[in-house]
C-alpha positions in Angstrom: -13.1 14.8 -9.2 -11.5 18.4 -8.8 -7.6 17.5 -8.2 -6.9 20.4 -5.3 -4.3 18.7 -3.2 -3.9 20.1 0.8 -1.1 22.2 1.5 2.3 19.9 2.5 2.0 19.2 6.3 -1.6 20.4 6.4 -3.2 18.5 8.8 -6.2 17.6 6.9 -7.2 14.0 7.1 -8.2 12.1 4.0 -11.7 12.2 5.1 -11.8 16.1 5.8 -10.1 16.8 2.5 -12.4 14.4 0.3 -15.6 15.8 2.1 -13.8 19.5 1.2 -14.0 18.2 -2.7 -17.3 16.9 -2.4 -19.0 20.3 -1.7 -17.6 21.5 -4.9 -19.0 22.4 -8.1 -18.9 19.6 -10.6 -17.8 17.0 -8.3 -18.7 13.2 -9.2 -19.1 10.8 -6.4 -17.1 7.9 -6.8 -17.8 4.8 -4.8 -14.1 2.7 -5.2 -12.4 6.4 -4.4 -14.4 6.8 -1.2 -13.8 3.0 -0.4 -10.3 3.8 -0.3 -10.7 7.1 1.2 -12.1 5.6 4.3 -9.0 3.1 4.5 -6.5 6.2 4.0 -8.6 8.0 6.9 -8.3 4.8 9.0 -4.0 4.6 8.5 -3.5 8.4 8.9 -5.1 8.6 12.5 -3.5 5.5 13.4 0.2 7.1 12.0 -0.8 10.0 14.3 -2.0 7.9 17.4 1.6 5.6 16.5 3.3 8.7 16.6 2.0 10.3 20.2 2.2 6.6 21.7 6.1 6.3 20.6 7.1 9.8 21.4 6.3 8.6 25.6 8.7 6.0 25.6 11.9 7.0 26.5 14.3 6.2 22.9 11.4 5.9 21.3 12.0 2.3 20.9 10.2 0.7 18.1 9.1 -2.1 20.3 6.9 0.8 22.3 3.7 0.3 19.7 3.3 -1.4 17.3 3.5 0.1 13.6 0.3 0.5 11.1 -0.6 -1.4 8.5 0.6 0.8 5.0 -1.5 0.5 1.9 -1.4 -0.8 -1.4 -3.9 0.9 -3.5 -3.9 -0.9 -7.1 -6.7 -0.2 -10.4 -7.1 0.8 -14.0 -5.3 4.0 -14.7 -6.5 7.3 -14.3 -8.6 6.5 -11.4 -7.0 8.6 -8.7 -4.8 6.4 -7.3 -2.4 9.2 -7.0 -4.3 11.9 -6.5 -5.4 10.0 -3.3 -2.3 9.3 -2.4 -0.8 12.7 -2.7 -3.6 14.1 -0.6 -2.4 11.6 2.4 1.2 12.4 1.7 -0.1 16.4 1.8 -1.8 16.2 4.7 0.0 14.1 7.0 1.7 16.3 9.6 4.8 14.1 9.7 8.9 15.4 9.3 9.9 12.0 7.8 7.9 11.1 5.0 9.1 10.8 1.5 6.7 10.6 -1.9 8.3 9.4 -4.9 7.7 7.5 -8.4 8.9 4.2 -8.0 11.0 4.1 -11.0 13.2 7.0 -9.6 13.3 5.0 -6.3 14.8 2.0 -7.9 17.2 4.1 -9.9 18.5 5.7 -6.8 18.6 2.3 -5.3 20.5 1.0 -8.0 22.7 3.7 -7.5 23.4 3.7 -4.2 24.6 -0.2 -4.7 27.1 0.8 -7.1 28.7 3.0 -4.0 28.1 -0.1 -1.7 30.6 -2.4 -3.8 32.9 -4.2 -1.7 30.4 -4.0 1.8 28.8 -7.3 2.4 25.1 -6.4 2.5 24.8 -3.5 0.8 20.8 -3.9 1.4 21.0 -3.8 4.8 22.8 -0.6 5.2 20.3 0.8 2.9 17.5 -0.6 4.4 19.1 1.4 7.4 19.2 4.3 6.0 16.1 4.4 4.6 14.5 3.8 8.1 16.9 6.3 9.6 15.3 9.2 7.5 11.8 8.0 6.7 8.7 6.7 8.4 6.5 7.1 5.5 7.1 5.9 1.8 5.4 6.7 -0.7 5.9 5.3 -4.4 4.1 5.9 -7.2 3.1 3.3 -9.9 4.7 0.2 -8.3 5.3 -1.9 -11.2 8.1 -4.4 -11.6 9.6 -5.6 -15.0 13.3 -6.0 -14.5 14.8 -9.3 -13.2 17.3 -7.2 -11.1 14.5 -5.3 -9.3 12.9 -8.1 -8.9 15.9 -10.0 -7.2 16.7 -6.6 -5.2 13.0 -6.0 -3.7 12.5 -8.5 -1.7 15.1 -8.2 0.9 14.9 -4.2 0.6 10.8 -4.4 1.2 11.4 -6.7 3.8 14.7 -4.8 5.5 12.5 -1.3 5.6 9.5 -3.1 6.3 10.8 -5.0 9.5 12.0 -1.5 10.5 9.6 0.2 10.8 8.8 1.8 7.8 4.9 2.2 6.8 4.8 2.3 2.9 1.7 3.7 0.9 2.1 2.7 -3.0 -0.1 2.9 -6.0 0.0 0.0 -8.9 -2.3 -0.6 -12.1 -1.5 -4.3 -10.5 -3.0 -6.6 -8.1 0.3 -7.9 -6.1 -0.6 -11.5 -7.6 -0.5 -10.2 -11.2 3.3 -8.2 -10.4 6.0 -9.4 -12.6 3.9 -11.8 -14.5 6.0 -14.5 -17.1 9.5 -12.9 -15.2 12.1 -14.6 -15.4 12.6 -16.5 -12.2 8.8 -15.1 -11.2 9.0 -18.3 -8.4 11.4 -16.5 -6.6 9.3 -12.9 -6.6 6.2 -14.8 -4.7 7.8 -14.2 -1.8 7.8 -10.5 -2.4 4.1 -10.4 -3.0 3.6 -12.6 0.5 5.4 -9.6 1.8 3.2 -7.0 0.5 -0.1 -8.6 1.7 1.7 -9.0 5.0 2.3 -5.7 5.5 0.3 -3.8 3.4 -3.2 -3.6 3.6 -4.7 -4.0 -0.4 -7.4 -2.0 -1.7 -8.8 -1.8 -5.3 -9.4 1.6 -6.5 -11.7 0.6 -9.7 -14.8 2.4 -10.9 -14.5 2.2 -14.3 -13.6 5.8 -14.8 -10.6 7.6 -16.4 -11.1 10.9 -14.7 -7.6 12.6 -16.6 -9.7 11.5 -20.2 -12.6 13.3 -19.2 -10.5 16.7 -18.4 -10.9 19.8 -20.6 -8.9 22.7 -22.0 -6.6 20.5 -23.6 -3.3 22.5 -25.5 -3.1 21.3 -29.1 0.4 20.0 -28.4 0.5 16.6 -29.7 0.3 17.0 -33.6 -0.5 14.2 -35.8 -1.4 14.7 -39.6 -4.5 15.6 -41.3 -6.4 17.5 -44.0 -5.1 20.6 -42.6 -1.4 19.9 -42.1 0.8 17.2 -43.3 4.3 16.0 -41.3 6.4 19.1 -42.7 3.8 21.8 -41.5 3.9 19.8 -37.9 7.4 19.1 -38.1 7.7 23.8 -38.6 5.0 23.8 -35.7 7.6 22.4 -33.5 10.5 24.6 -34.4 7.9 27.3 -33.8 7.5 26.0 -30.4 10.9 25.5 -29.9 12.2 29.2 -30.9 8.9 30.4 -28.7 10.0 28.5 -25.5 13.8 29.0 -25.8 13.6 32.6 -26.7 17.0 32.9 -28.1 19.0 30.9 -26.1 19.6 27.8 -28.2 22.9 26.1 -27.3 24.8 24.7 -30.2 25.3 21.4 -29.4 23.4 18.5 -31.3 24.0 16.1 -28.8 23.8 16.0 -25.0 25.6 13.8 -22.4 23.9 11.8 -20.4 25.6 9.1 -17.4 28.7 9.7 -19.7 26.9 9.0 -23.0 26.0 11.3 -25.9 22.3 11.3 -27.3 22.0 13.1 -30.6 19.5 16.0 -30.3 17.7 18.4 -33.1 17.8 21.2 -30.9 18.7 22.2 -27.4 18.4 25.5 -25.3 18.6 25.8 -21.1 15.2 25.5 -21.0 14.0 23.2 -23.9 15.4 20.0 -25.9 14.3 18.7 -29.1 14.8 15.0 -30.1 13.6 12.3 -32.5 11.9 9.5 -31.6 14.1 6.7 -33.2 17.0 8.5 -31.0 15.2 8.9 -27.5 13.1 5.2 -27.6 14.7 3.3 -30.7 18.6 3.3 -28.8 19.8 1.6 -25.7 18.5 4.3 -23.1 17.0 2.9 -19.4 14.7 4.9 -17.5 17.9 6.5 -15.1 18.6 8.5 -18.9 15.0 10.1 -19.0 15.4 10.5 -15.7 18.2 13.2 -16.1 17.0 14.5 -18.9 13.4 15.0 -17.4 15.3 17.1 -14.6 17.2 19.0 -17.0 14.7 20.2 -18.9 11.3 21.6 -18.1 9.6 20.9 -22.0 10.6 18.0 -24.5 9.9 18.4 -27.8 9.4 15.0 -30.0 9.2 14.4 -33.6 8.0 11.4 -35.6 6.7 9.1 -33.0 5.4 6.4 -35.1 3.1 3.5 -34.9 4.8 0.5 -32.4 4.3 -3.3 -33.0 4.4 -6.4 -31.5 7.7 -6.6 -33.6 9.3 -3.5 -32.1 8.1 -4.6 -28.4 11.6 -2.8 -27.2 10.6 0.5 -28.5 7.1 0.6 -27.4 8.7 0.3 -23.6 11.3 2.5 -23.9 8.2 5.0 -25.1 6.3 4.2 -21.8 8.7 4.1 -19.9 9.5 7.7 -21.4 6.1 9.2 -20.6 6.1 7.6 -17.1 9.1 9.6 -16.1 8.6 12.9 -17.5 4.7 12.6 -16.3 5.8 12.1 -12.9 8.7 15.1 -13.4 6.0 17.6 -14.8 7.9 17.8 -18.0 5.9 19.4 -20.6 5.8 17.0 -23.6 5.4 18.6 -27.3 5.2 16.0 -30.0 4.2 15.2 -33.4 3.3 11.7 -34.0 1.8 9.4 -37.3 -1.3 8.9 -35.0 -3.2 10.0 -32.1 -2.1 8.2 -28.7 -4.7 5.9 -28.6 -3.7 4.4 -32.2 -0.1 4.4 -31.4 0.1 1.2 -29.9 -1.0 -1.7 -32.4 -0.9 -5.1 -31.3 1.6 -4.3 -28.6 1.4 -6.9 -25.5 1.1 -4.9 -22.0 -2.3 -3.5 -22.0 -2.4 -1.8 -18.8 1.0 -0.2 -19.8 -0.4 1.2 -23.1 -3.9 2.3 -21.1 -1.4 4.5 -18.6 0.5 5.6 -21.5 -2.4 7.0 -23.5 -4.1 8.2 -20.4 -1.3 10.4 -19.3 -0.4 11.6 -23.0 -4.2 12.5 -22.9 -3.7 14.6 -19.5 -0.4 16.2 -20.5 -2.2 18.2 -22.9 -4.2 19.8 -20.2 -4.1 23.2 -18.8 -4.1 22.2 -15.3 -0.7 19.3 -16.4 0.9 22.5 -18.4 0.2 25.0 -14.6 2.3 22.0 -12.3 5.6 23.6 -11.0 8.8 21.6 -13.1 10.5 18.8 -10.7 13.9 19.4 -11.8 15.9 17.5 -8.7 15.4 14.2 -7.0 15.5 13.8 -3.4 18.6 11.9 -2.0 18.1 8.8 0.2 
């Protein structure tokens, strides 16, 4: 599938946009993504007709129509979930919509709580507030493995929901298999209840990994061979690194991140430089990528090594890495004791790994290495 996305507020329906790709050279049909398209073609009409409808009463009262359905569009990664997804978001002509990936959404969330001590339902004000500024959500790789998003979803779904917000959201997850052994998982059902309530669920499978099957890959993940052990990889990167920051190395060895200091080999404006053991093997959450991926448009990382069932922690610290700076078009530079799809040995979240390798496989590419740098989050 060629990946060209409408231009923001275009006007183009899904349908109209997908039929647009289908007259292109080199263009595989794909019977799950035109399945889905139809559905996506389906809610965007009905968000304009909503839209027309409530813009007659006077206040346009939410009681005046009733709101559409949203999606939930789950499936094996690298099926263009997201590409789909972004072509809605593109083409929908609406002033209140919001795309983002749902880890940064739950770290703003999280955030926004922390201002909200003291209030007696902080989730209700931000349920408010939410609705106030968006009619359409969308998140990115829904995907819950944290007891305290877990607790905090359910009456946040159901507060934006019940207000009116329509949500859109991709997953590698059917909403029964969400949070699976959690702790306390009884008490999530009722989440996934929600989700089928008001979300209409559509499986976006073929079989295909369309970001595997892309060419003009950059030789920027570096793992050993016949040609060039670790310390020829390990001058490849300083190469890179000199290349990129062109002079303007800073000469600090650590940076500061939510008031904690993470060593660093090398750092410029443009360009930081850490090992592996540091970035995945220390007590970092996904909010600390998250900075740094805004910081800084390329990360460069050294020694990834091989991740066991023993060293569970690190080996979702490293996904949770690549998530975020995939979703932040950080370029990613690296030199690793094996190729991504050997990394992982043993380790126990398949679909996890399968994104992981996917997306290290599609960060190589030129058309990853071309996306503009997303180096601020939007504000609730």
């Amino acid at each position: 599938m060629n990946n060209s996305l409408p231009a923001s507020d275009g006007g183009i329906s899904p349908k109209e946009w997908y039929q647009g790709l289908s007259a292109q050279n080199g263009f595989v049909h794909d019977t799950a993504q035109s399945d889905a398209i139809d559905q996506m073609d389906i809610l965007w009409h009905q968000l304009l007709e909503f839209k027309s409808r409530r813009n007659r009463f006077l206040g346009r009262s939410l009681l005046s129509t009733e709101v559409p359905k949203g999606l939930y569009l789950w499936g094996g990664v690298g099926r263009g979930k997201t590409l789909l997804m972004d072509a809605f978001y593109n083409g929908l002509p609406y002033r209140r919509k919001r795309r983002i990936h749902f880890h940064s959404f739950m770290a703003e969330i999280h955030h926004e709580m922390s201002l909200l001590i003291g209030e007696s339902d902080p989730l209700i004000i931000l349920s408010d507030r939410i609705a106030q500024s968006t009619r359409l959500l969308c998140l990115d790789e829904f995907h819950v493995d944290d007891i305290a998003d877990a607790m905090i979803l359910e009456r946040l779904l159901e507060g934006i929901l019940k207000r009116g917000v329509v949500l859109i959201t991709t997953s590698n997850y059917s909403p029964d298999a969400l949070y699976p052994n959690g702790l306390k998982r009884q008490n999530f059902l009722m989440t996934i209840d929600l989700l089928k309530q008001y979300l209409k669920i559509v499986h976006v499978d073929s079989g295909t990994d369309y970001r595997l099957i892309r060419s003009n890959r950059e030789p920027l993940f570096l793992v050993p061979d016949h040609a060039r052990g670790e310390a020829e990889n390990e001058a490849c990167l300083a190469q890179w690194f000199a290349r990129i920051s062109d002079g303007t190395q800073l000469g600090e060895d650590y940076i500061v991140v939510h008031g904690r200091y993470i060593t660093v080999r090398k750092v410029a404006c443009n360009v930081v430089w850490f090992d592996f053991k540091e970035l995945c093997s220390g007590n970092h959450s996904q909010e600390d990528y998250l900075e740094i991926a805004h910081r800084f448009p390329t990360l460069i990382l050294s020694h990834i090594s091989r991740m066991h069932d023993d060293n569970a922690d690190t080996a979702r610290r490293f996904t949770w890495l690549i998530d975020v700076l995939y979703d932040n078009n950080v370029r990613l530079i690296a030199s690793s004791a094996a190729p991504p799809d050997e990394i992982y040995v043993g380790a126990p979240s398949s679909n996890e790994i399968s994104r992981t390798i996917s997306r290290l496989s599609e960060m190589q590419t030129q058309h990853y290495l071309q996306l503009p740098h997303h180096s601020k989050d939007v504000p609730l």
